[in-house]
C-alpha positions in Angstrom: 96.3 86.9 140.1 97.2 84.6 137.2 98.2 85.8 133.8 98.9 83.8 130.9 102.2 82.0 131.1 103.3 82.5 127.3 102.9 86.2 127.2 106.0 88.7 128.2 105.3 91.3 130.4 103.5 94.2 129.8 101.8 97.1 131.3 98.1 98.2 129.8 97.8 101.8 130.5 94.1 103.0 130.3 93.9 106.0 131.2 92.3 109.8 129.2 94.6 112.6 130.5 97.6 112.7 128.4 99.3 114.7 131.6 98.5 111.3 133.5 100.3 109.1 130.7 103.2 110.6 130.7 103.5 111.0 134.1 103.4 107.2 133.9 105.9 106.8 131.2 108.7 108.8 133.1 107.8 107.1 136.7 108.5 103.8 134.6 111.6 105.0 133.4 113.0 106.4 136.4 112.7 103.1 137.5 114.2 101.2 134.6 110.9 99.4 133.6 111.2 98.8 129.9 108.1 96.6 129.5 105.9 97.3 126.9 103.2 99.5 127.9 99.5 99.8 125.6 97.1 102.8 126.3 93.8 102.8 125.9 92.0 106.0 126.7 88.8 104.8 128.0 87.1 101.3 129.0 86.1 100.5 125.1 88.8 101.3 124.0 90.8 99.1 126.4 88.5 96.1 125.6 88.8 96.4 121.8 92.8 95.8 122.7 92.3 93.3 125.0 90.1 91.3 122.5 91.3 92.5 119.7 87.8 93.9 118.5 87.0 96.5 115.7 89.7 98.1 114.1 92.2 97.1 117.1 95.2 94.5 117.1 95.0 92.5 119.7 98.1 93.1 122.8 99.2 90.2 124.7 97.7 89.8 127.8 98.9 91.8 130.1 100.7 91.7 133.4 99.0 94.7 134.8 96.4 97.4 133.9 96.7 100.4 135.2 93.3 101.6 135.6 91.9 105.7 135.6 88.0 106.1 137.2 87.0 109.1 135.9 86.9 108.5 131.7 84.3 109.5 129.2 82.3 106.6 127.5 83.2 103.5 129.8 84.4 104.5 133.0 87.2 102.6 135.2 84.8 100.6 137.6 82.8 99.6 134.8 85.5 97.9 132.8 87.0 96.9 135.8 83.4 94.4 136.1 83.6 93.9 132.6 86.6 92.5 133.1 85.5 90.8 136.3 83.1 89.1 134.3 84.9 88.0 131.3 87.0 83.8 132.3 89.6 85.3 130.4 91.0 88.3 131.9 89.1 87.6 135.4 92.7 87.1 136.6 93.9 90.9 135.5 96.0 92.8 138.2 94.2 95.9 138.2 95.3 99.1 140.0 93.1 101.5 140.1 95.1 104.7 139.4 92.4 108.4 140.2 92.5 111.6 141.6 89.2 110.9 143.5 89.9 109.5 147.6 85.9 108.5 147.5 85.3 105.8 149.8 82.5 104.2 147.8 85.1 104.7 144.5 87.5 102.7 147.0 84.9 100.1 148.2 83.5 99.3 145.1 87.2 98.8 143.5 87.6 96.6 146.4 84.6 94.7 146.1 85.9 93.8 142.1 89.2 92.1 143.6 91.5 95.4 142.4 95.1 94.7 143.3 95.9 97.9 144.4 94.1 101.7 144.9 97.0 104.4 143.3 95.7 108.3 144.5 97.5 110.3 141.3 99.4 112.0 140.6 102.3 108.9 141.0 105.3 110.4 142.4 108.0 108.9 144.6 108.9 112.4 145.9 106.5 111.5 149.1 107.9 108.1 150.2 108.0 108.3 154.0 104.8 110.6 154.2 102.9 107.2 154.5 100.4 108.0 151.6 98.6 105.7 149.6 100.3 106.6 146.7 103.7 105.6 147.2 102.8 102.4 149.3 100.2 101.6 145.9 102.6 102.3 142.8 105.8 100.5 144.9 103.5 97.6 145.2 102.6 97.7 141.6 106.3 98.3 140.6 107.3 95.4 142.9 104.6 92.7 141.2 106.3 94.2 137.5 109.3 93.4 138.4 108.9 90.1 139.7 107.5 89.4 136.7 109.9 90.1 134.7 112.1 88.0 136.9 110.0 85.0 136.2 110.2 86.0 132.6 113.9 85.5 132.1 
């Protein structure tokens, strides 16, 4: 659960459903999180940022990747273990953000040390209900935000 000291916080959205990102964007900004927030839309692409491969600058490291399953070209379990594998950004916070309630999806996310399991779409409407969803994305928001504390 480490991140790198020296960089600010930041959110690294990778996710392929435009829908998806800015249903992100506003839940950030409903809650007054300002951080800087990179998309990638699929695994590669999210590496290439991370390591600042191909034609991609390189983003800080971030505080926390938000993570979609279900993409084209490298899914989200796959960079999830690339990621897994990789001293640098072993560390991550990863939430696992998808649609699908799978229990091997859920198990195998588990089994890669994911921080939290997110059932889309994110909405706060449902606090109370005792979903997942809420009870992932508060726990998400609430690790953001004491980062940014830290920050200061």
């Amino acid at each position: 659960m480490s991140t790198d000291s020296a960089s600010p916080p930041s959110i690294l959205l990778v996710e392929d459903d435009q829908m998806d990102i800015m249903n992100v964007q506003r839940e950030l900004r409903k809650h007054n999180i300002t951080v800087p927030l990179y998309v990638a839309r699929n695994g590669r692409e999210a590496l290439a940022l991370l390591r600042g491969e191909g034609d991609k600058e390189q983003i800080p490291k971030p505080s926390v990747v938000m993570l979609d399953i279900n993409m084209p070209r490298m899914n989200g379990l796959e960079l999830l273990e690339a990621l897994r594998s990789d001293s640098e950004f072993v560390g991550l916070n990863v939430f696992i953000m998808t649609t699908s309630d799978l229990e091997s999806d859920r198990l195998k996310a588990r089994d890669l040390a994911v921080s939290g399991y997110i059932i889309k779409p994110l909405s706060f409407d449902k606090f109370g209900e005792g979903g997942s969803t809420v009870d992932g994305f508060s726990l998400f928001l609430d690790l953001l935000q004491l980062k940014e504390q830290a920050s200061k």
